[in-house]
N, C-alpha and C positions, 0 to 999 in steps of 0.2 A: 504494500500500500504506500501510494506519496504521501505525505502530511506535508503542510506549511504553517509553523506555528506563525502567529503573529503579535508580539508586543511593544505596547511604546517604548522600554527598551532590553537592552542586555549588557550592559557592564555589571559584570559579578559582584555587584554589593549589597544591593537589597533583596528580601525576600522574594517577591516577585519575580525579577529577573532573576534568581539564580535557580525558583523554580520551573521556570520556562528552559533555560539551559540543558535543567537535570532533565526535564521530559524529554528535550531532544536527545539527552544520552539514551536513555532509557528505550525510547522507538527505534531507535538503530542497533542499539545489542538485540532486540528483539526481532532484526530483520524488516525493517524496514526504512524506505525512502525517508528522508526528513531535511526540511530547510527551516530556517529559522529568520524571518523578518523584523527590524525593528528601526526606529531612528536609530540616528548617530549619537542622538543630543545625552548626558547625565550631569547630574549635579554631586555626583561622588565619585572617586579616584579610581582608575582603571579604563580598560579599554573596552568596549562591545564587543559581544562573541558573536552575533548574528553572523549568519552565512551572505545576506545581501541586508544593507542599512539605506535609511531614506535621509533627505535633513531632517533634523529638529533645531530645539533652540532650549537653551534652559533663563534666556533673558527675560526679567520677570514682565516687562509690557509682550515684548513678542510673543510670547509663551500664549498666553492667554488666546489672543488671534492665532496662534497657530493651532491650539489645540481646538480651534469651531473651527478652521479649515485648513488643512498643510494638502492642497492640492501633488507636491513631492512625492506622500506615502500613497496615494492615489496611482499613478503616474508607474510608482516605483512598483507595487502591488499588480498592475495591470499585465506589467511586461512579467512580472513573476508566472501568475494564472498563463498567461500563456506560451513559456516556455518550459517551465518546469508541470504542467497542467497536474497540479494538486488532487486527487481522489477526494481528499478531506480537507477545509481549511479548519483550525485549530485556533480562535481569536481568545487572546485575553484582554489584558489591558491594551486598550485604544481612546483612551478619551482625555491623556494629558501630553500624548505627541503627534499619534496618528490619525488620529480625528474623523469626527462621521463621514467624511468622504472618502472612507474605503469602504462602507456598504453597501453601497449599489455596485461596487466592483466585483463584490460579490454573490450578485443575486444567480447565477448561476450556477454556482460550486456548493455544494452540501459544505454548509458551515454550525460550527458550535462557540460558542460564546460561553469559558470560560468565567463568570462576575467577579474579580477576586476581593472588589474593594466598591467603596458607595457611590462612586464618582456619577456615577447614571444616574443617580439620584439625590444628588449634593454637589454645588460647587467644591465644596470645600473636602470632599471626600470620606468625612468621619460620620456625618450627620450627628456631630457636634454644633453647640451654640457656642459661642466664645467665652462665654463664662462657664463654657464645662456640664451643661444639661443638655441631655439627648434632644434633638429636634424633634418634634413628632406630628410634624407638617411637611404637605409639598413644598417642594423647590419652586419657588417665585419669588414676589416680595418683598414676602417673609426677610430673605437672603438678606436683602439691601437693608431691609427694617432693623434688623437684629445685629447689620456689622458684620455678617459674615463674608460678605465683599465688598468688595469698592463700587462708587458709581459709576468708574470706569472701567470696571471690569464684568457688572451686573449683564449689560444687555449683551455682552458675546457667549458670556457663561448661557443666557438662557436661549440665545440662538442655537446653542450647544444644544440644550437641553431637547428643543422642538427638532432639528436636524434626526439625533440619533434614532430620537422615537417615530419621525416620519418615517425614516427607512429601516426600523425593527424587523420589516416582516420579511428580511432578505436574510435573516439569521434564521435557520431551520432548527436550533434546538439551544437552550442556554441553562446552564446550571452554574450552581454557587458553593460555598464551600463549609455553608454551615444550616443546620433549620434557622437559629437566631435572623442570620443576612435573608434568607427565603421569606421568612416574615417580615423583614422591613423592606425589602423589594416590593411584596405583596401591599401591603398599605402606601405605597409611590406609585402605583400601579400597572407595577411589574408581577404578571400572575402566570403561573403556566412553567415558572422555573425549579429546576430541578436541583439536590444535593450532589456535591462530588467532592468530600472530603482530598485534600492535600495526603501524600504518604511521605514516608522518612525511610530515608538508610538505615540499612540494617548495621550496624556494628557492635562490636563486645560493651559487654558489660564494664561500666567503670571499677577497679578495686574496690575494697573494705573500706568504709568512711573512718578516718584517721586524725590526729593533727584538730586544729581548732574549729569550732560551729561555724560552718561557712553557710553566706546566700548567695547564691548566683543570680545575677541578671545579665539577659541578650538579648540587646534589640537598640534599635535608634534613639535618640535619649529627643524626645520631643514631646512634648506636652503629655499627651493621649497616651503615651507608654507607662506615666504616672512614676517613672523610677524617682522622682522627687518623693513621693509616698514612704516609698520603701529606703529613703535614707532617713527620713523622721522616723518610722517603726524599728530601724536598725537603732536608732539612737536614743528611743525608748528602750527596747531591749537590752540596751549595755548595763540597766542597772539591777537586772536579774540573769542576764548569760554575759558577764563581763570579759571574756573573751570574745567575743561574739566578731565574727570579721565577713565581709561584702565584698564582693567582686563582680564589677561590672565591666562587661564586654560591647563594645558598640560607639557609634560617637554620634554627635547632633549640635544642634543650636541651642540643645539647653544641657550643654557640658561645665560651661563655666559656670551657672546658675547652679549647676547641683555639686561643683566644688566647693563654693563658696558657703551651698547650706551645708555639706559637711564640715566644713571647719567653724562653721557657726555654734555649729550644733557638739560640738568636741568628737565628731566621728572618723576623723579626714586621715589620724592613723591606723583607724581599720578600716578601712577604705579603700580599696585599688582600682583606679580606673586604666582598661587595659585599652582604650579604640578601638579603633576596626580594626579588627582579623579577622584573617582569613578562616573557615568553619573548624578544619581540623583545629587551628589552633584554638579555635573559643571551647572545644570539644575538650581539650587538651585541659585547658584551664580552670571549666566547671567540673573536671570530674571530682574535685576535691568537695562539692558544693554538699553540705546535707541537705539541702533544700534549694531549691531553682524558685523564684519570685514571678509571677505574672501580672502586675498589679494595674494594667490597664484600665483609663477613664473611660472609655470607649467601647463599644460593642465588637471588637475583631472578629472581618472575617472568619479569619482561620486561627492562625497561632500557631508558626511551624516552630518556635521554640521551644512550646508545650509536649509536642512531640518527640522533639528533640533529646527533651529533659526526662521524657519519660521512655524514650530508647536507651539512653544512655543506665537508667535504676533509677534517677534523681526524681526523690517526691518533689509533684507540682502544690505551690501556693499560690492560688491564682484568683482573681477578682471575679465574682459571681455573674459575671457578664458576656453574653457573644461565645464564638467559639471555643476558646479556651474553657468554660465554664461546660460545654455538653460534653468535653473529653475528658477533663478529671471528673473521676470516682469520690465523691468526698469519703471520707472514712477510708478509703482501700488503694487510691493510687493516689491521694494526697488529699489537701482540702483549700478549701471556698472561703475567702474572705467579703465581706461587705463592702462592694464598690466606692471609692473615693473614703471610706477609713482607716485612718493608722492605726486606731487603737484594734483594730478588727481584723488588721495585717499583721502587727506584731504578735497579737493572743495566737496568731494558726502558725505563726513563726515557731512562735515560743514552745509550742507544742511539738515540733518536731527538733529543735537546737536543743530543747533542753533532756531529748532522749532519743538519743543513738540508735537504738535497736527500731522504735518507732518510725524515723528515719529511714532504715536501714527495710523496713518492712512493706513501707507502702511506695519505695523507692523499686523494689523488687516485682512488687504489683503492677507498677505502671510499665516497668518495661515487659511482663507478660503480655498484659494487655497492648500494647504498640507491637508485639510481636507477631499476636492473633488478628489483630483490624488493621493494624495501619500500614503493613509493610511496601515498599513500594512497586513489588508484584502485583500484589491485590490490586491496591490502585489503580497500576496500568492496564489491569485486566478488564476493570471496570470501564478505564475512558476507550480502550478496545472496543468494549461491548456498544460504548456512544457512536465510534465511527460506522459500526455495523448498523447501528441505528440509522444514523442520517444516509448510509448508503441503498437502503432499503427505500427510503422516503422517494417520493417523484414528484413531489409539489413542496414548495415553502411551508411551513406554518407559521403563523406572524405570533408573535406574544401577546396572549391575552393582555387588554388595557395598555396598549401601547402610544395608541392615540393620547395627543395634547389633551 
């Protein structure tokens, strides 16, 4: 079979792109054809791995205009379909490089639309308010009302908006990555979308938890990741697990901010902040963790770090919200704190830092559990079964409520 993934981009640094990457390893050990399309454009360090790249821009006025129209991925897309002529196209992220004018490019190709994140239905992509409460209105504006864009960026975002949904019904199948996102799709009125949980690498178990109560956290240090949370509950916690030491993997715009509340907060010598690495290495780093942090403001997606942490043995502690919240087991492959509390972070902390074997037990569970569901065979076997699906199909189906 050919595939043509398609994402706005592939420089190996964020989740997204490097799970579009892993796909394309994954269909080619499995025998078969695979390209990989995406912009050129990233705003984090590395090169793009796509097999053919269009322009982008990561300039923050352009960006905006380019992501309601980059005519380029259009263009570039066109000559793809018809030289490499795809069986399947495989779309993910399209809506902050490549924009809705690659949908009618492909009204004649059996395509599936990946959703990995809210952007179809938020400018802003979290469906976040700026003060940190979930939106639980359509995209209009609200947007402009509430500050979540600018007045000059309001009426392209919503040209965005009307574009993608005119030409929905050139996508023949779409799925998301969590029931949580299917639901909030469903009230935007995106209906008709399907689940297709994210899988993880398989690799060994971490050693024997050893050495001082560690937390682990990975991921981009930005608002909605909430790692600010989790340096206040670490710095509660020092006055009952006074050993107690953090390690955080990842970097972002709000790194100096959470230096700064660590040394505020007298935490900043248990504290390690490591940047970006590369996965082995954050692999490398957390395996000391007795506990892996999820403490997300936000409803995610997916959560490939929950995964991650629960591949490796490491109990998740993760905010009762979005996808991370329907993968941990509370009680058995870790547990649930109260979204946006420290005190509600630190008590499920406390619970497992302050015993070892506790730790050591539901660390054990999760990665059974990621061994039985989540591996990334399974998974590919599943998005196998989608391309069978769409290759069966001989007409479009448009997505329920797609219309403005």
């Amino acid at each position: 079979m050919r595939v043509l993934l398609c994402n706005d981009g592939s420089t190996p640094a964020g989740g997204a792109e490097l799970s579009a990457l892993r796909l394309r390893t994954l269909l080619r050990e499995a025998g078969h054809e695979v390209r990989l399309l995406s912009s050129d454009a990233s705003d984090r360090p590395g090169v793009p791995g796509a097999d053919v790249t269009c322009a982008g821009t990561t300039h923050p006025r352009l960006r905006v205009a380019a992501q309601t129209a980059n005519p380029a991925a259009a263009w570039v897309l066109r000559r793809e379909l018809a030289t490499f002529r795809p069986d399947v196209v495989h779309l993910r992220m399209f809506l902050t490089q490549l924009s809705p004018l690659i949908l009618p490019v492909l009204r004649h190709t059996p395509t599936l639309w990946q959703i990995v994140y809210y952007k179809a239905v938020c400018p802003r992509g979290t469906k976040l308010l700026p003060d940190g409460r979930r939106c639980t209105v359509r995209a209009g504006t609200v947007c402009l009302r509430e500050g979540c864009v600018t007045p000059q960026s309001w009426a392209l975002d919503m040209t965005q908006q009307r574009l993608w949904r005119a030409w929905a019904s050139d996508i023949d199948l779409a799925v998301t990555l969590s029931e949580t996102m299917r639901r909030r799709l469903a009230e935007n009125g995106m209906r008709g979308v399907g689940v297709l949980r994210n899988g993880v690498t398989e690799r060994p178990a971490r050693p024997p938890l050893s050495g001082p109560p560690t937390v682990g956290f990975a991921g981009r240090l930005v608002e909605e990741k909430g790692a600010d949370l989790l340096v206040r509950a670490v710095a509660r916690l020092r006055a009952v697990v006074p050993d107690v030491r953090l390690v955080i993997a990842g970097d972002g715009p709000q790194r100096p901010r959470l230096e700064r509340l660590a040394a505020d907060l007298g935490v900043a010598d248990a504290t390690t902040f490591l940047g970006h690495l590369a996965r082995d290495d954050v692999e490398h780093h957390l395996d000391a963790a007795w506990a892996q942090a999820v403490p997300g403001r936000w409803e995610e997606p997916g959560g490939n770090v929950t995964l991650e942490a629960m591949m490796r043995g490491t109990a998740v502690v993760a905010s009762d919200l979005g996808g991370p919240a329907e993968v941990v087991e509370p009680g058995r492959t870790g547990l649930l704190a109260a979204p946006g509390s420290v005190a509600s972070l630190a008590a499920a902390l406390h619970e497992l830092l302050g015993d070892r074997a506790r730790a050591e037990q539901l660390g054990a569970a999760g990665r059974d559990v990621a061994l039985e569901r989540y591996t990334e065979p399974r998974v590919l076997d599943r998005v196998l079964r989608l391309y069978d699906e769409l290759l069966r199909r001989t007409t479009a189906l448009p997505l329920e409520g797609h219309r403005p």
